[in-house]
Backbone as ProteinMPNN parsed JSONL, in Angstrom:
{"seq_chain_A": "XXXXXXXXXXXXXXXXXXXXXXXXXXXXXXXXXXXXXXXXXXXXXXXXXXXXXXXXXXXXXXXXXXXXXXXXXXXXXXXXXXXXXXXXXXXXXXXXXXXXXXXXXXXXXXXXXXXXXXXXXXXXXXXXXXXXXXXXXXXXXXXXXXXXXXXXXXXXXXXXXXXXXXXXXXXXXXXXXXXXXXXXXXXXXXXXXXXXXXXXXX", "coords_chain_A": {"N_chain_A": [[7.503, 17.362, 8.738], [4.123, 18.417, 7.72], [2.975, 21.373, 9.418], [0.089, 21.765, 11.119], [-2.261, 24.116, 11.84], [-4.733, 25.817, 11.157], [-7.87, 24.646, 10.127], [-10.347, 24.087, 6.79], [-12.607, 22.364, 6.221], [-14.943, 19.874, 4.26], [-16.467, 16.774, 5.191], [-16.068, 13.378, 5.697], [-18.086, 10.611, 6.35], [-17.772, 7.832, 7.933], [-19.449, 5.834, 10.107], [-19.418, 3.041, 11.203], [-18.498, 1.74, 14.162], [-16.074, 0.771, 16.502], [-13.988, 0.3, 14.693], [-10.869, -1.377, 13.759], [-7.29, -1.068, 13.446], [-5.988, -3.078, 11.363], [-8.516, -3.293, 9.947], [-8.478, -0.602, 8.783], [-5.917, -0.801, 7.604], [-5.149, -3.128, 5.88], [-2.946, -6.023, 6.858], [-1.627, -7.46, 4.973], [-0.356, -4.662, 3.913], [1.721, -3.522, 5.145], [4.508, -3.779, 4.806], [5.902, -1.953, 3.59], [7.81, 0.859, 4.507], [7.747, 3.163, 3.465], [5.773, 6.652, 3.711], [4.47, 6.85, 2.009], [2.126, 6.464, -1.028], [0.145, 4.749, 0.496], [-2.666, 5.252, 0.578], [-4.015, 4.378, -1.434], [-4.424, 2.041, -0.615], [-6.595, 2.257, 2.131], [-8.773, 1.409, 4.059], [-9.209, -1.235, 2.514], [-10.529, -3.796, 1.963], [-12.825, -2.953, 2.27], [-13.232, -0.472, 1.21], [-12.751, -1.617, -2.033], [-14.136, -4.363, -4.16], [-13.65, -8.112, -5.031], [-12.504, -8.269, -7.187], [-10.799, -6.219, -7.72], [-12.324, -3.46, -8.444], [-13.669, -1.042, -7.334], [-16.207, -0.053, -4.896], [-18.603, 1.136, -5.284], [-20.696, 2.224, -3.225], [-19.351, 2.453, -1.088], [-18.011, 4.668, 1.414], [-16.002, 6.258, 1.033], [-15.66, 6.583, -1.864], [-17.242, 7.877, -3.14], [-18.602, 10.63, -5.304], [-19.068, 12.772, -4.178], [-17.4, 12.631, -1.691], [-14.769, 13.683, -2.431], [-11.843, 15.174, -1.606], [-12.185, 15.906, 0.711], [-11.156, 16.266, 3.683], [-11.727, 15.795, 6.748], [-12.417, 13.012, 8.361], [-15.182, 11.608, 9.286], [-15.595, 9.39, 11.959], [-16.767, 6.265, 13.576], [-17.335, 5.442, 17.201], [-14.555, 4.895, 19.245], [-12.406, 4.799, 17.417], [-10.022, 2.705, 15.191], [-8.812, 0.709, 16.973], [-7.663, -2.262, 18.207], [-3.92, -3.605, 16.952], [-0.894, -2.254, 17.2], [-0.033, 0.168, 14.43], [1.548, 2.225, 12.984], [1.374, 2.699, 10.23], [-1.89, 2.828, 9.938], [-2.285, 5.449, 10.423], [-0.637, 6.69, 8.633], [-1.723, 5.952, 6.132], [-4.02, 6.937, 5.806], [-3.681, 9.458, 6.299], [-1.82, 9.608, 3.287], [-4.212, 9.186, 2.038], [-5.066, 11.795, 2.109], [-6.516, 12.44, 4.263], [-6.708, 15.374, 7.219], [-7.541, 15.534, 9.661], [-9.616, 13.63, 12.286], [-12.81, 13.059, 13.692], [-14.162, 11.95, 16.557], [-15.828, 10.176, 18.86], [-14.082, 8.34, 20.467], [-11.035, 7.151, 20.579], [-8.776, 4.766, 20.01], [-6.135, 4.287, 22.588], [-3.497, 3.721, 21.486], [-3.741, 4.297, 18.552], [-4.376, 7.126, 18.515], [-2.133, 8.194, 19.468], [-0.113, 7.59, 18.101], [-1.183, 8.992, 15.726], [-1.072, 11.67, 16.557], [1.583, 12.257, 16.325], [2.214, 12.048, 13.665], [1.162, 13.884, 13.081], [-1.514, 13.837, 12.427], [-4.805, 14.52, 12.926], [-6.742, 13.701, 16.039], [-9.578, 14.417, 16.957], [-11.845, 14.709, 19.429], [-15.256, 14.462, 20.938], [-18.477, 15.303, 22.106], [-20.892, 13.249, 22.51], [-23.933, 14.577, 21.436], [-22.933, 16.42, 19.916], [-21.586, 14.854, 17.729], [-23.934, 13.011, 17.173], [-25.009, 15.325, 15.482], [-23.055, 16.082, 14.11], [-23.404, 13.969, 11.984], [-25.663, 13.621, 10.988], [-25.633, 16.142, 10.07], [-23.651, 16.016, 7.743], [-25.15, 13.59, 6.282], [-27.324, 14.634, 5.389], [-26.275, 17.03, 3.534], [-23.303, 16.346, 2.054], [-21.311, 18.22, 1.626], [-21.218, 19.827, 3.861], [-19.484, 21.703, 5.992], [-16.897, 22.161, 8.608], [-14.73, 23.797, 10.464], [-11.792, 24.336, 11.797], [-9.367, 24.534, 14.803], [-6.078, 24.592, 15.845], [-4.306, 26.259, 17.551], [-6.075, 27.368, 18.71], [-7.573, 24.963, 20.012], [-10.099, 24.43, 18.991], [-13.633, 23.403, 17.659], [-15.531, 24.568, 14.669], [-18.697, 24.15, 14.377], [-21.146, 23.82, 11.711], [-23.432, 25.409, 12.586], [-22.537, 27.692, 13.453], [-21.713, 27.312, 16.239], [-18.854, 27.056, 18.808], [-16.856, 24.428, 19.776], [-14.951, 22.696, 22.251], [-11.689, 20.73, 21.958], [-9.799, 18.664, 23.463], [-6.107, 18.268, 23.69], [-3.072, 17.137, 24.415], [-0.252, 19.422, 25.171], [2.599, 19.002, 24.11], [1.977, 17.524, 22.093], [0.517, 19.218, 20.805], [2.593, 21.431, 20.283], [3.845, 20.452, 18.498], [2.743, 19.835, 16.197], [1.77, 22.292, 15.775], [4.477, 23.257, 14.916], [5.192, 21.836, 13.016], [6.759, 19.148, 13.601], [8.329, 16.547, 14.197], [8.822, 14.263, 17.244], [11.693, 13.899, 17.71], [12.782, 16.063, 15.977], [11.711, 18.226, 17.073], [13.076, 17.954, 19.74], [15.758, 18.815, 18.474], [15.67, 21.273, 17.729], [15.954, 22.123, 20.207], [18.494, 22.31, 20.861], [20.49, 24.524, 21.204], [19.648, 24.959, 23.786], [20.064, 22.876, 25.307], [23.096, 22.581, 25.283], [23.667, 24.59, 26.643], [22.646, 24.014, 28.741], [24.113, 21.593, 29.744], [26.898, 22.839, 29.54], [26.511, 24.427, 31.738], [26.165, 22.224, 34.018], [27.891, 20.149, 35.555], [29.552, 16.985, 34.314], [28.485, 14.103, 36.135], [28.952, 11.996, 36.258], [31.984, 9.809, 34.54], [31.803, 9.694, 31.244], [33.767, 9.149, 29.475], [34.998, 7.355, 28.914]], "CA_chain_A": [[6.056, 17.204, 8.736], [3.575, 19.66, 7.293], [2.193, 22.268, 10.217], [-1.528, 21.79, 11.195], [-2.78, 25.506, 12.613], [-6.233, 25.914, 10.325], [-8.469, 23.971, 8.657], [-11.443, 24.031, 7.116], [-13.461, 21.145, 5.146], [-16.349, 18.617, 4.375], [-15.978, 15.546, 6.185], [-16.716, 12.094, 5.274], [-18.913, 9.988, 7.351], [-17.994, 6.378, 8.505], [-20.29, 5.53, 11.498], [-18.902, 2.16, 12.464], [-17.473, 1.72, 15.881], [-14.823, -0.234, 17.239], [-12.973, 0.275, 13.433], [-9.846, -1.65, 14.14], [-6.145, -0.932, 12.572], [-6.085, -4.119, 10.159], [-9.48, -2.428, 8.495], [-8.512, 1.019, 8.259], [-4.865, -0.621, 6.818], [-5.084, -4.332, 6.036], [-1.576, -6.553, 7.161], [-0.513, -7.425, 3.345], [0.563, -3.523, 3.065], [2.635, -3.075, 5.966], [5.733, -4.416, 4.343], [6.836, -1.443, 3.45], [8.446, 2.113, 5.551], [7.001, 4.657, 3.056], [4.112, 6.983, 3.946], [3.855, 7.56, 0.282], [1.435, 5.62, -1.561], [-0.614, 3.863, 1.085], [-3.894, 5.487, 0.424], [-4.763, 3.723, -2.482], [-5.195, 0.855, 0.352], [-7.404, 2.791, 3.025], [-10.062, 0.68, 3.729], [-9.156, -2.026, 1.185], [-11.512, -4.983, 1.727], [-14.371, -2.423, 2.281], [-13.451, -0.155, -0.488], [-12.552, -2.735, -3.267], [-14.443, -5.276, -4.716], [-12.259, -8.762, -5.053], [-11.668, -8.492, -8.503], [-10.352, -4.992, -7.424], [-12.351, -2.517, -8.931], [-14.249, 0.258, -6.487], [-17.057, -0.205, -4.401], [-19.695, 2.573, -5.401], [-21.65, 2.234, -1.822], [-18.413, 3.136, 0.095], [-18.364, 6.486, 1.42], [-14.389, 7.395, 0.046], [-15.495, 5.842, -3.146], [-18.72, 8.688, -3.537], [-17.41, 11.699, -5.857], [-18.87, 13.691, -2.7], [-16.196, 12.157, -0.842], [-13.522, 13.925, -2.803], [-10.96, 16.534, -1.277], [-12.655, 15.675, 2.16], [-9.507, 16.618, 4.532], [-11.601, 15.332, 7.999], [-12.592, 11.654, 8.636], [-16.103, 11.656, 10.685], [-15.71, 8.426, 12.134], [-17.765, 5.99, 14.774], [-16.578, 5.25, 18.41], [-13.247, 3.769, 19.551], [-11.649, 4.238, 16.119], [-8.182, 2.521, 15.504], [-8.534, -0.154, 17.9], [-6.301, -3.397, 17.565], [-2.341, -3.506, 16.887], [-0.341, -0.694, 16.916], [0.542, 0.373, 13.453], [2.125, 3.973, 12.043], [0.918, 2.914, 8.822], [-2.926, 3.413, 9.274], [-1.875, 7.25, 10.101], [0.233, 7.353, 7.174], [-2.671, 5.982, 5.218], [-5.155, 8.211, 6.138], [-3.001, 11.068, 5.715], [-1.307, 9.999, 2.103], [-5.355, 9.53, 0.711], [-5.599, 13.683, 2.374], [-7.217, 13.534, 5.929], [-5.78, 15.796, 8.576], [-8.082, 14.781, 11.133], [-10.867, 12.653, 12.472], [-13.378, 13.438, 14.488], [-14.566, 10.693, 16.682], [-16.4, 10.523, 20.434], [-13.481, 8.256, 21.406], [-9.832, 6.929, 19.96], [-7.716, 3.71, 20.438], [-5.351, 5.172, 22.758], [-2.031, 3.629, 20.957], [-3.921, 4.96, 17.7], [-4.45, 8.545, 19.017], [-0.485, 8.459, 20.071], [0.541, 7.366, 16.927], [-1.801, 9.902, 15.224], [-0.533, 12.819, 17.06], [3.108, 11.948, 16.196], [2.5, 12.192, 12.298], [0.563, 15.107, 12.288], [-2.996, 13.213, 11.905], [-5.194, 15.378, 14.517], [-7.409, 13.091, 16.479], [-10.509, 15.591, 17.22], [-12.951, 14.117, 20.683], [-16.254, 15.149, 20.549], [-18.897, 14.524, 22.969], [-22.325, 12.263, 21.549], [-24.854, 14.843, 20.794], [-22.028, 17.262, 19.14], [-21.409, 13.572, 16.972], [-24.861, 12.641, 16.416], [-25.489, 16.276, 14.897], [-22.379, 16.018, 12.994], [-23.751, 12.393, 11.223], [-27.059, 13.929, 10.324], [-25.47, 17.187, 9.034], [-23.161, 15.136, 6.466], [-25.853, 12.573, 5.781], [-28.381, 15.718, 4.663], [-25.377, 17.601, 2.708], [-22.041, 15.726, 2.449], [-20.294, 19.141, 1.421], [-21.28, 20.545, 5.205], [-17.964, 21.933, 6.253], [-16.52, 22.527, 9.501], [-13.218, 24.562, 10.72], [-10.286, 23.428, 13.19], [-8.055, 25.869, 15.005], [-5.202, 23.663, 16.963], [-4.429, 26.771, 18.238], [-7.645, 27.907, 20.154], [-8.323, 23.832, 20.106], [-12.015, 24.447, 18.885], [-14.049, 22.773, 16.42], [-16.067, 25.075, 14.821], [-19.715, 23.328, 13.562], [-22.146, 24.39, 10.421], [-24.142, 26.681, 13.205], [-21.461, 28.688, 14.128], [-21.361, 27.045, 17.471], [-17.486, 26.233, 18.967], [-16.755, 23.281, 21.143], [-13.235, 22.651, 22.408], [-11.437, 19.448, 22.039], [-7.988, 18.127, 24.123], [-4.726, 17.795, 23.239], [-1.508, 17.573, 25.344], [0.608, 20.493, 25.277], [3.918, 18.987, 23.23], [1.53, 17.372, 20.644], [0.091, 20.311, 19.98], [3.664, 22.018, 20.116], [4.885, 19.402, 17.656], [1.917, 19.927, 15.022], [1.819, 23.696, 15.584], [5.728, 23.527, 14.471], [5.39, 20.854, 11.801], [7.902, 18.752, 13.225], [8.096, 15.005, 15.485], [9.574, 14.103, 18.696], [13.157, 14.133, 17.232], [12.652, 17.671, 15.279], [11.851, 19.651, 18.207], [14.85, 17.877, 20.208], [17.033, 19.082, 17.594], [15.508, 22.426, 17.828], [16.477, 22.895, 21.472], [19.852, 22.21, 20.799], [21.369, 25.167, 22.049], [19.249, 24.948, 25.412], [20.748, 21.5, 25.844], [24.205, 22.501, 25.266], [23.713, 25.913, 27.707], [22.023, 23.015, 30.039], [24.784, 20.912, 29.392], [27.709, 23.696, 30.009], [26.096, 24.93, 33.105], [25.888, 21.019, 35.216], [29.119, 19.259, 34.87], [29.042, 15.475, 34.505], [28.367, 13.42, 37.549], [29.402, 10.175, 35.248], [32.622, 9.836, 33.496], [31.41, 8.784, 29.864], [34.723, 8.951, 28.348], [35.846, 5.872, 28.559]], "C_chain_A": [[5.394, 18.534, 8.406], [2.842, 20.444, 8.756], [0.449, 22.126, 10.361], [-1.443, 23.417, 11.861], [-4.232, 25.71, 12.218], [-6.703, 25.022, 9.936], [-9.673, 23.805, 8.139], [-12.138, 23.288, 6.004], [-14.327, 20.425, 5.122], [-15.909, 17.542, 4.774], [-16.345, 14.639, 5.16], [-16.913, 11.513, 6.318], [-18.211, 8.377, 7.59], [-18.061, 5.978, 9.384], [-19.673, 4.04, 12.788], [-18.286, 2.053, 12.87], [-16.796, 0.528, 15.827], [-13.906, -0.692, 16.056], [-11.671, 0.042, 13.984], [-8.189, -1.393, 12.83], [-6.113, -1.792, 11.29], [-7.349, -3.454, 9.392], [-8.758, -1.184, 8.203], [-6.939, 0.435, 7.207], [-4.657, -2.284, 6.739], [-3.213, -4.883, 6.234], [-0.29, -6.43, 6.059], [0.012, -5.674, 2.993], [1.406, -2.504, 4.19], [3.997, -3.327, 5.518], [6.803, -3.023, 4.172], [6.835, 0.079, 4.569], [7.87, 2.653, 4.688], [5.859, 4.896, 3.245], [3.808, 6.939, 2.396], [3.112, 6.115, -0.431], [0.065, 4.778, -0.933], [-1.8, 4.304, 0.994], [-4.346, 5.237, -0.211], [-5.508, 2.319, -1.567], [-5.827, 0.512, 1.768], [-8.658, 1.833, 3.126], [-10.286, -0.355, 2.775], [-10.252, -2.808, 1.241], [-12.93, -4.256, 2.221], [-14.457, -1.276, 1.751], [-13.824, -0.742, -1.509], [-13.689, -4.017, -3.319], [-13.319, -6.45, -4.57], [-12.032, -8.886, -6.379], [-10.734, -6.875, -8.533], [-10.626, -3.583, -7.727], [-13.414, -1.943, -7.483], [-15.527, -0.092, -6.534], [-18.158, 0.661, -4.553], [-20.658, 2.952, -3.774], [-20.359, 3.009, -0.82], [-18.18, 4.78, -0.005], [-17.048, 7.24, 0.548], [-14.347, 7.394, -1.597], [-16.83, 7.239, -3.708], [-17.905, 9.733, -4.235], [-17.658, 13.109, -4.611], [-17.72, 14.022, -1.76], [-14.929, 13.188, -1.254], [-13.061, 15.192, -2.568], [-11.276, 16.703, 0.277], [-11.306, 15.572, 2.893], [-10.033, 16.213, 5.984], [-12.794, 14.228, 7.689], [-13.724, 11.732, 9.544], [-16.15, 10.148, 11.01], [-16.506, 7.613, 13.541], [-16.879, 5.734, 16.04], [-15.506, 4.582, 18.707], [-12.695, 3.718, 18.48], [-9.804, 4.117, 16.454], [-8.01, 1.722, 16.81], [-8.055, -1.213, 17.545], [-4.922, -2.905, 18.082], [-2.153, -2.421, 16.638], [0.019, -0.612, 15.808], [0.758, 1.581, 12.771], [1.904, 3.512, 10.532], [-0.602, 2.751, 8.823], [-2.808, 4.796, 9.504], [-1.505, 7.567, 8.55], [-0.808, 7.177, 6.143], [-3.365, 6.826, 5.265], [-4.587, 9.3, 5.803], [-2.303, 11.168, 4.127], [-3.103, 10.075, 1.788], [-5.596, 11.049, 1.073], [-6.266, 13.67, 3.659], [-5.959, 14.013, 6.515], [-6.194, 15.777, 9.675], [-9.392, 14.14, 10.859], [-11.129, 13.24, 13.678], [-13.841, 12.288, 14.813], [-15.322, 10.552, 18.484], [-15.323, 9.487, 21.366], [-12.18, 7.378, 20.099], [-9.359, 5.92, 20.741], [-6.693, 4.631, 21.211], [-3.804, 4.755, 22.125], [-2.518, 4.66, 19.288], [-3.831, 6.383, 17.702], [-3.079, 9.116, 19.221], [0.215, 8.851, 18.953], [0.349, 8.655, 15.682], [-0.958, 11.208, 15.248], [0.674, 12.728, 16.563], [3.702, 11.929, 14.903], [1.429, 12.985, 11.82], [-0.765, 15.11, 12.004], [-3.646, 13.754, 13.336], [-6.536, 14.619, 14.621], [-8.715, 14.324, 17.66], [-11.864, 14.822, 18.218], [-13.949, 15.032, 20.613], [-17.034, 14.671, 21.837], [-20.031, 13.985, 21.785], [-23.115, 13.231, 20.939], [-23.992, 15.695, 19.111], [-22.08, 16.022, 17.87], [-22.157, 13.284, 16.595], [-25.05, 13.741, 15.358], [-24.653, 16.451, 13.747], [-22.967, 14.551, 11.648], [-24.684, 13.223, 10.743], [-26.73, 14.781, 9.441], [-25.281, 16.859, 7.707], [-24.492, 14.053, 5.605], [-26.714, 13.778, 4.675], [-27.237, 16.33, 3.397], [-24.268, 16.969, 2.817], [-21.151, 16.506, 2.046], [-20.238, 19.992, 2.954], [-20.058, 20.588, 5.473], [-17.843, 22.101, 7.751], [-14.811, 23.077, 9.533], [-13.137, 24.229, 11.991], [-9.314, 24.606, 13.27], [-7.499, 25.247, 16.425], [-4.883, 25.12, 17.437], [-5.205, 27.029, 19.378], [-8.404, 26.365, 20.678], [-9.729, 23.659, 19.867], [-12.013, 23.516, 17.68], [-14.977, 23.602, 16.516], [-17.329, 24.168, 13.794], [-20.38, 24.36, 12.85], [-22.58, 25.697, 11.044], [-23.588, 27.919, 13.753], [-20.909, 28.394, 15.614], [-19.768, 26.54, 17.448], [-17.299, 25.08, 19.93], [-15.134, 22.968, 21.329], [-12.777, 20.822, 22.735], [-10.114, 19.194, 23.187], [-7.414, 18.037, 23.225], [-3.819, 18.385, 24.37], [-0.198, 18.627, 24.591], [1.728, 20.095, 24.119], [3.245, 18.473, 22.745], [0.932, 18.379, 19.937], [1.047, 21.495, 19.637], [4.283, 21.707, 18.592], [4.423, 19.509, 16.214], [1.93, 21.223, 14.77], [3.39, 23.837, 14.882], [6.158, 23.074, 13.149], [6.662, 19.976, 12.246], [7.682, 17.373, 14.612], [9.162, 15.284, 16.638], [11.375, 15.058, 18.343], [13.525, 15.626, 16.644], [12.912, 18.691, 16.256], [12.776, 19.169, 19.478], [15.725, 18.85, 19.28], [16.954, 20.746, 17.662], [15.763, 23.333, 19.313], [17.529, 22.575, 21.958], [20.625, 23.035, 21.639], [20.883, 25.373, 23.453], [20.185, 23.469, 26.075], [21.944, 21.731, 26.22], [24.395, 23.985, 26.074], [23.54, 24.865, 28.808], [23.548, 22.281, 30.841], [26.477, 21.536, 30.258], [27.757, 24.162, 31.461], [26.321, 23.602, 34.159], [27.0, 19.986, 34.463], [28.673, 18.073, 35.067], [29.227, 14.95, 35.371], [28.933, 12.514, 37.05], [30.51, 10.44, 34.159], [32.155, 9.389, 32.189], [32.529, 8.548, 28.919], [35.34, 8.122, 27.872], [35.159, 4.823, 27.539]], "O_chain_A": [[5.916, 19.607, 8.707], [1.912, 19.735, 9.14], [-0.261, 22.518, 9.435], [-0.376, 23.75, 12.376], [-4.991, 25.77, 13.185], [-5.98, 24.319, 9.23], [-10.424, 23.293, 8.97], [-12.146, 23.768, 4.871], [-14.707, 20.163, 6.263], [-14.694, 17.388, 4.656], [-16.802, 14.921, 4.052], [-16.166, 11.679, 7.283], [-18.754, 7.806, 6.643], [-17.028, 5.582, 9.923], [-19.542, 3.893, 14.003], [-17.166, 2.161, 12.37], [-17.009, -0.49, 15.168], [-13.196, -1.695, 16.137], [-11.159, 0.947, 14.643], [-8.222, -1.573, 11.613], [-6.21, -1.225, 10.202], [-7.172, -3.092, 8.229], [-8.542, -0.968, 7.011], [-6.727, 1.063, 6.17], [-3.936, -2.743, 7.625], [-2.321, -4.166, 5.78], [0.844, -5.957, 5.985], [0.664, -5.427, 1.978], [1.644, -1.297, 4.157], [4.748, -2.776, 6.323], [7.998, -2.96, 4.463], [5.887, 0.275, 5.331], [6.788, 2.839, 5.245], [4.928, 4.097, 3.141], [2.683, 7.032, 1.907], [3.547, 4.969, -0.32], [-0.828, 4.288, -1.625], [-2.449, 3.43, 1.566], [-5.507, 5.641, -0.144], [-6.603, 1.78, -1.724], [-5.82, -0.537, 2.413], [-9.409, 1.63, 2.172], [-11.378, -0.458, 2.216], [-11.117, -2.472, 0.432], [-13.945, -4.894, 2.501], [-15.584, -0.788, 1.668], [-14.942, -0.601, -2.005], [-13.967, -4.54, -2.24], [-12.217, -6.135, -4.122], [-11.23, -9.762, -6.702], [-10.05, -6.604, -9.52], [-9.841, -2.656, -7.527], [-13.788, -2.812, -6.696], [-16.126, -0.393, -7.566], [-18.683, 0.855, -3.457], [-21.152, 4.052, -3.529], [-20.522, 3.933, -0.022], [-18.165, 5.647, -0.878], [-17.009, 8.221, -0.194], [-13.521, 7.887, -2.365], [-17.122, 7.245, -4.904], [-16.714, 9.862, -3.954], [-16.891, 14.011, -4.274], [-17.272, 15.06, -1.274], [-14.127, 13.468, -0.363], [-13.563, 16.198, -3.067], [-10.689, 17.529, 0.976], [-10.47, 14.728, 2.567], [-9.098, 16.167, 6.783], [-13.801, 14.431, 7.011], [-13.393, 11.933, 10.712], [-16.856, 9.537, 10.208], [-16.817, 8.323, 14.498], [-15.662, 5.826, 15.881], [-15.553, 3.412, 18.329], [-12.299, 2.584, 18.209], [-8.936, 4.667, 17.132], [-7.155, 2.042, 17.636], [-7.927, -1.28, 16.322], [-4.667, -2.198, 19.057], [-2.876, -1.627, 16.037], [0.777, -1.575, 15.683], [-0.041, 1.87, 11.88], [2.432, 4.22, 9.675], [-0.977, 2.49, 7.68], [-3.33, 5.463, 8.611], [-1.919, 8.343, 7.69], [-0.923, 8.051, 5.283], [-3.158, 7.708, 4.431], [-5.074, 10.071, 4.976], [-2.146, 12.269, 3.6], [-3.411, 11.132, 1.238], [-6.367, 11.628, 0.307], [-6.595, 14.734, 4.183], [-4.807, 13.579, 6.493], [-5.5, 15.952, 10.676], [-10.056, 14.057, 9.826], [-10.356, 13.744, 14.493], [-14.053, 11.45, 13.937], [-14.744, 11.374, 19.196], [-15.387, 9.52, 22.595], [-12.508, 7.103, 18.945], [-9.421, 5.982, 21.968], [-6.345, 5.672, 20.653], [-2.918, 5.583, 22.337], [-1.785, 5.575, 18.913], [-3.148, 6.882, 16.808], [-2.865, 10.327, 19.162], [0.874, 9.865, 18.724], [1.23, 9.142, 14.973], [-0.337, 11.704, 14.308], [0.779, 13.875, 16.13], [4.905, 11.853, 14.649], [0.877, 12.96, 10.719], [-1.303, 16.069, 11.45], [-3.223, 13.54, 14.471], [-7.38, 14.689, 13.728], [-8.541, 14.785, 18.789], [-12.837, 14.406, 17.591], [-13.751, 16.208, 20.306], [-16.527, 13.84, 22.591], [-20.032, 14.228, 20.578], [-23.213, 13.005, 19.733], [-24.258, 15.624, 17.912], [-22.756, 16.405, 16.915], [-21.964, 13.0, 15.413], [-25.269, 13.291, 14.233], [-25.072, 16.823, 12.651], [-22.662, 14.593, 10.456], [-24.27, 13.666, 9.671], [-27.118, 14.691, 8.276], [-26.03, 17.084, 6.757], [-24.549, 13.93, 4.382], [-26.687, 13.737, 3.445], [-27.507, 15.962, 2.254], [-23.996, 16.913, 4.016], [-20.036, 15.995, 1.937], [-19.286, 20.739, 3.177], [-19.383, 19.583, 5.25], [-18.963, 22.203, 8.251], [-13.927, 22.757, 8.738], [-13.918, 23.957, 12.903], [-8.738, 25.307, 12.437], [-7.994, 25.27, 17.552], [-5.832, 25.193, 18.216], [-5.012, 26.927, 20.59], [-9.388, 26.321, 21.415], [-10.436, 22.849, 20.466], [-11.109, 23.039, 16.994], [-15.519, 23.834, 17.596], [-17.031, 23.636, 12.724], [-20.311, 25.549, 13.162], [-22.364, 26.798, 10.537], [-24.115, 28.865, 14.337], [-19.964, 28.988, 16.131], [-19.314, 25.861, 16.527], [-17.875, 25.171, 21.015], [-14.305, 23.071, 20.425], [-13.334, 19.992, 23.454], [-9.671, 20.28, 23.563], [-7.816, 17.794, 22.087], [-3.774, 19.463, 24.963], [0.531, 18.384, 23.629], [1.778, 20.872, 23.164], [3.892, 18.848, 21.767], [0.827, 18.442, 18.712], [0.661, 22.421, 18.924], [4.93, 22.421, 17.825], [5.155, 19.378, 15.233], [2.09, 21.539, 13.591], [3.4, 24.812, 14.132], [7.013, 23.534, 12.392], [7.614, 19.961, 11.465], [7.013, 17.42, 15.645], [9.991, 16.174, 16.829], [11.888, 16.148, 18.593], [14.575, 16.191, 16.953], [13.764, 19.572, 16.369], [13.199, 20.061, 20.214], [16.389, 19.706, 19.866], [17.973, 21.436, 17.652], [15.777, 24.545, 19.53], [17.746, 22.488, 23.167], [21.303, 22.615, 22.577], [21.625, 25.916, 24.271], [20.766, 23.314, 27.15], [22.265, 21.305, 27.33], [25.538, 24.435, 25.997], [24.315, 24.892, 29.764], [23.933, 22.384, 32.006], [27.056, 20.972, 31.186], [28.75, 24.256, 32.182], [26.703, 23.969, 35.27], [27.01, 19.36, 33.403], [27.683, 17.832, 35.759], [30.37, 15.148, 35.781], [29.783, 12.132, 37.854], [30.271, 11.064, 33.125], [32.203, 8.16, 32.237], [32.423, 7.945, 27.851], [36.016, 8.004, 26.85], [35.728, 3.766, 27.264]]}, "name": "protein", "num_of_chains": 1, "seq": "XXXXXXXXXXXXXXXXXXXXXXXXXXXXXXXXXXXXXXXXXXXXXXXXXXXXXXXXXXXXXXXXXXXXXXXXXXXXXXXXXXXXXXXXXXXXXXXXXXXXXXXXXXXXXXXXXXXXXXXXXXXXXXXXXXXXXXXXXXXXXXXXXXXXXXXXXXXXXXXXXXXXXXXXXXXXXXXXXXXXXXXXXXXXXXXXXXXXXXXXXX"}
């Protein structure tokens, strides 16, 4: 996985709340295991048209929109079924986070776990961000998973959460399994040191 530590970019706005998994990644494109590709079908039935050509009103569809690396999105986003492919979507079309005043918590899990940084805000911080984008939609903000801040237009910082080994896991670039593998030789010092209570050899 690629390392989050910095970041700093124009957002894109999409206000409505209680955005559930099936929108952000409709059913028909779960079929397949690769992250690669799925951002062409971010938002499909409220991108696309049904003859399939591009919605001009939708915000990812604006040429504003383009190179936008954080997601300003409305309350409770990623609610519904659990699915590791609206992360992967979101992250093949280029976000690396969303900012949001509250997160599905299986979405937020899932998020964290492929590198997609789920950024809590409180309301006014959120309303001020909507207005900024609405007035300029190049307004930028900077992210430092280190110091956990979000830094806004005014220079003001505000600090978000994250649990300790997700922010281990993103600071390293690497998932659950990665940073097992990386404390290999603690295991096998662990391991050496506390003999087995349980035959397993059999």
């Amino acid at each position: 996985m690629q390392p989050f530590t910095t970041l700093t970019s124009h957002m894109v706005a999409i206000p409505t709340e209680n955005i559930d998994t099936d929108q952000i990644i409709p059913a028909q494109f779960l079929k397949t295991i690769s992250k690669v590709g799925l951002g062409k079908n971010l938002f499909f039935h409220w991108r696309y048209n049904e003859d399939g050509t591009a919605r001009a009103d939708f915000p990812l569809n604006q040429p504003e929109a383009q190179g936008a690396q954080v997601l300003l999105a409305g309350d409770n986003f990623g609610c519904g079924s659990s699915r590791e492919h609206a992360p992967w979507s979101l992250m093949d079309h280029g976000f690396r986070a969303i900012i949001s005043t509250s997160f599905a918590d299986i979405f937020r899990n899932n998020s964290l776990k492929n590198s997609l940084l789920p950024i809590i805000v409180d309301e006014e911080t959120h309303r001020q961000l909507m207005s900024l984008v609405e007035e300029d939609p190049q307004t930028q903000v900077g992210i430092d998973l280190e110091a956990q801040t979000l830094t806004l237009p005014d220079g003001r910082s505000v600090n978000f959460p994250i649990d300790n080994f997700s922010k281990t896991c993103m600071l390293e670039g690497v998932d659950q399994l990665g940073y097992l593998l990386k404390q290999d030789a603690l295991v096998a010092q662990y391991e050496q040191a506390h003999p087995a209570r349980v035959d397993t050899s059999a």
